[in-house]
MARBA-3410 file (N, C-alpha, C, O; in Angstrom, 1 decimal):
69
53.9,-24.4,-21.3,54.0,-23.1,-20.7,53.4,-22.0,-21.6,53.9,-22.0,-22.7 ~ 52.7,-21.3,-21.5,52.2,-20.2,-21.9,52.4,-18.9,-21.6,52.3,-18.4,-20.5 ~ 52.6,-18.5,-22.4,53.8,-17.3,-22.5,52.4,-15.9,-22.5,51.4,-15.8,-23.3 ~ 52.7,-15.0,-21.0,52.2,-13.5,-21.3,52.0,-12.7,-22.8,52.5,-12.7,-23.8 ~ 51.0,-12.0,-22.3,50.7,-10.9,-23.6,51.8,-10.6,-24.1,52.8,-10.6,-23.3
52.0,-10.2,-25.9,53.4,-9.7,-26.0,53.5,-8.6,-25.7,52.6,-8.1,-25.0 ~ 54.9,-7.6,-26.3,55.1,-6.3,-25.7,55.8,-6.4,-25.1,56.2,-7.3,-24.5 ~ 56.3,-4.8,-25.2,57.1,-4.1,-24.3,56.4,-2.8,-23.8,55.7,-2.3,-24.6 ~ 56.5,-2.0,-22.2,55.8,-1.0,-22.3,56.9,0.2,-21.7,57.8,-0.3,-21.0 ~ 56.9,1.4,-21.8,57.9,2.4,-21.2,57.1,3.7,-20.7,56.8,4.6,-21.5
56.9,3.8,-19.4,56.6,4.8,-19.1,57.7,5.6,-18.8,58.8,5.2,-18.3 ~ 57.2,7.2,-19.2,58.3,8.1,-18.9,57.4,9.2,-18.8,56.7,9.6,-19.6 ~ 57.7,9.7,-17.2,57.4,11.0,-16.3,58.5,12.3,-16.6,59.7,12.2,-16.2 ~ 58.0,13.3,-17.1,58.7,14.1,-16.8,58.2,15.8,-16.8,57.3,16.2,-17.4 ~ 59.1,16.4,-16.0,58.7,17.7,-15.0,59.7,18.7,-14.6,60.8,18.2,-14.5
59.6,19.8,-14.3,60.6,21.0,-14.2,60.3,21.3,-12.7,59.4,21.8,-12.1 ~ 61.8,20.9,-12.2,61.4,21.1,-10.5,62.6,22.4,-10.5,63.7,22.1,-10.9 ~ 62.3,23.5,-10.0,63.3,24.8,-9.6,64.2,25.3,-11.1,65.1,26.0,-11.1 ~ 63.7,24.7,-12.3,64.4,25.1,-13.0,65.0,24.2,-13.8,65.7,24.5,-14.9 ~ 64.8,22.9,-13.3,65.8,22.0,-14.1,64.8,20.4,-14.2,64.1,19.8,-13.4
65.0,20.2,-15.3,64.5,19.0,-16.1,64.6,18.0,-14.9,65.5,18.2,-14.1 ~ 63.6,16.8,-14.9,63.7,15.5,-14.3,62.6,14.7,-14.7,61.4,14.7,-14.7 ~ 63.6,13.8,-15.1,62.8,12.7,-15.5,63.0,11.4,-14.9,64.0,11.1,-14.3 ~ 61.6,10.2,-15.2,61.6,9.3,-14.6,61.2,8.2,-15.8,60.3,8.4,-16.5 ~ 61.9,7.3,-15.8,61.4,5.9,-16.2,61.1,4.9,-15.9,62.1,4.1,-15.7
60.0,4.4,-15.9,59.8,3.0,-15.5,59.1,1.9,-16.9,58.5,2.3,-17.8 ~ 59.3,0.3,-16.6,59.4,-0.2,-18.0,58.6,-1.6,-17.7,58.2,-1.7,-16.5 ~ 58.4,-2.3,-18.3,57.7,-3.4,-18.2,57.7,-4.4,-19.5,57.5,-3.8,-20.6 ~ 57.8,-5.2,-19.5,58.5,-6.6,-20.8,57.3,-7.4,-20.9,57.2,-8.4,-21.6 ~ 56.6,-7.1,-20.3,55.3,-7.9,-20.3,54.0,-7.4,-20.0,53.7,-7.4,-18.9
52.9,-6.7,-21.1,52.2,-5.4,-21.0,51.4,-5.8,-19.9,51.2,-5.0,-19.0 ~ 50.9,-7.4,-19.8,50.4,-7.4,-18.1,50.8,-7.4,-17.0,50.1,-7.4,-16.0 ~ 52.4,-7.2,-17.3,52.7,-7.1,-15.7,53.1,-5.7,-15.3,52.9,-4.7,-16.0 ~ 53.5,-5.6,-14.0,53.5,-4.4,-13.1,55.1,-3.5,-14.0,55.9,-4.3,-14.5 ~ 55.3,-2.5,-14.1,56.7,-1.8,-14.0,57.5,-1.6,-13.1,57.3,-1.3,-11.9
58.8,-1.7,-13.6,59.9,-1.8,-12.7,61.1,-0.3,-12.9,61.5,0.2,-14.0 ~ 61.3,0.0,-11.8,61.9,1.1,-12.2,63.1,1.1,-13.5,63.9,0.2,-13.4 ~ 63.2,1.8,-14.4,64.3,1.7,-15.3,65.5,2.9,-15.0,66.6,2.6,-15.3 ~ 65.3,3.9,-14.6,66.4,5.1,-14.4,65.9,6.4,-14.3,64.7,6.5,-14.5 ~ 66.8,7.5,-14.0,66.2,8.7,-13.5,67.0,9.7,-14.6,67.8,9.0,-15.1
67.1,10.7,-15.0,67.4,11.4,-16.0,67.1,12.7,-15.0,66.2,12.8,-14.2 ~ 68.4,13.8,-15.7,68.4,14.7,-15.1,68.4,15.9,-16.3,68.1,17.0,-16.1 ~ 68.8,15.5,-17.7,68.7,16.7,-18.8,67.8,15.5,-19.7,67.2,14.5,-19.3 ~ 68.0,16.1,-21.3,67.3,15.1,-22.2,68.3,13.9,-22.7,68.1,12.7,-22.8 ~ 69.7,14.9,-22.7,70.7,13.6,-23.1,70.2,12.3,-22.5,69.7,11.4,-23.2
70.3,12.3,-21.2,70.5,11.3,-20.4,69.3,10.5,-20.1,69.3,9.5,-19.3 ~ 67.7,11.3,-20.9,66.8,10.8,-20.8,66.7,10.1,-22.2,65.8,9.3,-22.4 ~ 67.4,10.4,-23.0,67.3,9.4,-24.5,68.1,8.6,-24.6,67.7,7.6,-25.2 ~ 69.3,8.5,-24.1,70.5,7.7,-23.6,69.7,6.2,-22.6,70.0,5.0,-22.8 ~ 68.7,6.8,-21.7,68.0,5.5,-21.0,66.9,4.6,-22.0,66.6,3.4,-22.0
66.3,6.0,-23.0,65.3,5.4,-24.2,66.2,4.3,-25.2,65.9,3.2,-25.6 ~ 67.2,5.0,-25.4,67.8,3.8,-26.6,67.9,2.7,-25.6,67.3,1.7,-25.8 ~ 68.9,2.8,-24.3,69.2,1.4,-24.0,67.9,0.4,-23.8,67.8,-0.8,-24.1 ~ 66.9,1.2,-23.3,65.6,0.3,-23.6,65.1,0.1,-24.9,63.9,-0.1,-24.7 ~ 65.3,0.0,-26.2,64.9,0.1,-27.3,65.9,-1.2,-27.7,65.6,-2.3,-28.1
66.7,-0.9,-27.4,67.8,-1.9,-27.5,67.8,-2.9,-27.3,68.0,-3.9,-28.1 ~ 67.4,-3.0,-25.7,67.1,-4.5,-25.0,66.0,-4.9,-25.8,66.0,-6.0,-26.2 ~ 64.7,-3.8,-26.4,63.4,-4.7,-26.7,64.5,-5.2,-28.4,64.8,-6.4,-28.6 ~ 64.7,-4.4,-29.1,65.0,-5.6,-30.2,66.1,-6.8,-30.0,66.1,-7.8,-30.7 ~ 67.0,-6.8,-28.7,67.8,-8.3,-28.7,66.9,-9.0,-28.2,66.8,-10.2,-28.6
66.1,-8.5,-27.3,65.2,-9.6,-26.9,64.0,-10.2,-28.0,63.5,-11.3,-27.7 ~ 63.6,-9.7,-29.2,62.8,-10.2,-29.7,61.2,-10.1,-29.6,60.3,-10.6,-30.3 ~ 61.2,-9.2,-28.3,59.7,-8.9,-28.0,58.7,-8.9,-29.3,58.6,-8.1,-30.2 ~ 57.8,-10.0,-29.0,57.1,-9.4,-30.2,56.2,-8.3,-30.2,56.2,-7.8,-29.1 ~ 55.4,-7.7,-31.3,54.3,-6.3,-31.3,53.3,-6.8,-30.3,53.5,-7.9,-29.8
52.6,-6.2,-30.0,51.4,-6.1,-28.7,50.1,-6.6,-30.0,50.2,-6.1,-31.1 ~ 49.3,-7.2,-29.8,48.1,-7.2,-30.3,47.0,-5.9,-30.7,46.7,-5.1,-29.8 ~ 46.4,-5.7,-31.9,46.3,-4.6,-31.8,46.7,-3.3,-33.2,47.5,-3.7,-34.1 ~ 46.2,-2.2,-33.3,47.2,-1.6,-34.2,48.1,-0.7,-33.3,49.0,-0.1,-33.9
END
């Protein structure tokens, strides 16, 4: 079995709709594949609060670095 590119990837959208922060994240465990929604954030708290838990997952998981510098 041959195992995908390594990596982790995290996109994060964010934008001021009427006044108030929103943010979007979407994530991907495998830099070739597609992203999957990860959560929605409405201040910064709760947009760093979604970053750690994703940072998180990538160190239990072991992801290795991406090829590359």
């Amino acid at each position: 079995m041959t195992a995908g590119p390594p990596g982790a990837v995290l996109l994060l959208s964010a934008w001021v709709d009427g006044g108030a922060l929103r943010v979007r994240l979407s994530a991907s465990d495998d830099l070739a594949g597609p992203t999957r929604p990860l959560g929605v954030a409405g201040d910064v708290d709760g947009a760093c609060e979604l970053v750690r838990r994703w940072l998180q997952n990538v160190v239990e998981s072991g992801t290795p670095p991406p090829d590359g510098p």
